[in-house]
N, C-alpha and C positions, 0 to 999 in steps of 0.2 A: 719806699716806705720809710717812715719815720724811725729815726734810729737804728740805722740798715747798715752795717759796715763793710767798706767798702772792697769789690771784690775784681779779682784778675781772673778772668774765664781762660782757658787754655781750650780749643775744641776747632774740628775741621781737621783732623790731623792729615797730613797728605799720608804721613806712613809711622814713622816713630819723630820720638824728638829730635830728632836727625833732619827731618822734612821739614816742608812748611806748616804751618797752621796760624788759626787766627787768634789774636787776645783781645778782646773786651774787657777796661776798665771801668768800674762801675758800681751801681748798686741797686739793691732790690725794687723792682716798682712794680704798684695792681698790672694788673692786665690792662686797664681801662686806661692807665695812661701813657696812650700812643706818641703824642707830638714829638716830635725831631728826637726819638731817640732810638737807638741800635738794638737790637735783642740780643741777646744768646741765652740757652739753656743749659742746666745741669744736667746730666744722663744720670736716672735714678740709677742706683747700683749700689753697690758697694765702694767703701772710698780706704785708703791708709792715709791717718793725716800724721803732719809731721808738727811739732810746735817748734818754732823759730823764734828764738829773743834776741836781740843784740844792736848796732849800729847799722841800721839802712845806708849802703845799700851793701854794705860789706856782709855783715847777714844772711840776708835772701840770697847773694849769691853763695856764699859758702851751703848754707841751706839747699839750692838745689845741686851743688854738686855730690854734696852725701846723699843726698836722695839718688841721683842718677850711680854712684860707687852702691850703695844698697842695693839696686835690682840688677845690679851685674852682679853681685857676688849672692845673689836669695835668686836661686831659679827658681823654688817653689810659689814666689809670690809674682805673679805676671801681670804688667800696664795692658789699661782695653784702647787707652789712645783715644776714648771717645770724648770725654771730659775731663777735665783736674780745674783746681780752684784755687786762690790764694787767699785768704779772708783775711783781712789786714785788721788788728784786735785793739791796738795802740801806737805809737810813733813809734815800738821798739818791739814789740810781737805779734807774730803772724802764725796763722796756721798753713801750710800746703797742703790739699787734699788730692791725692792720686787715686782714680779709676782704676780700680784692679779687679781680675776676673775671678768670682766666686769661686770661694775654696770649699 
């Protein structure tokens, strides 16, 4: 879709982020258009997003390490492991969105 930005699928989890899973870089397109491209979906649910600004790729990686220190130390907030997302906003902000089990 036009003016879609562009997104990192996390999904397939073999078990936690520990395992394997698949990412899909990308971005939104109709259904209708199929030719040479990969799918993945979002799993509607409930999401926590995170906002990241800073110097890619220094960033995103600092960015998921606080997010993975945040759900070791929040038991009350639990990963479903089915989807998370990364919607990239500009060359220097990003949202992370993690699949977390209703509260």
């Amino acid at each position: 879709k036009e003016n879609s930005p562009v997104i990192g699928l996390y999904s397939e989890y073999e078990s936690d982020h520990n395992g394997e899973y698949t990412l899909i870089v990308g971005a939104e397109v109709n259904e209708t258009e199929e030719d040479n491209f990969t799918f993945g979906k979002i799993v509607k649910g409930e999401y926590l997003s995170f906002n990241i600004k800073g110097d890619f790729p220094q960033a995103i990686i600092q960015g998921w390490t606080d997010i993975y220190r945040y759900f070791e130390n929040n038991k009350k907030v639990e990963r479903t492991f089915t989807s998370d997302f990364e919607e990239y906003l500009s060359e220097n902000e990003l949202n992370i969105n993690i699949a977390i089990k209703s509260r």
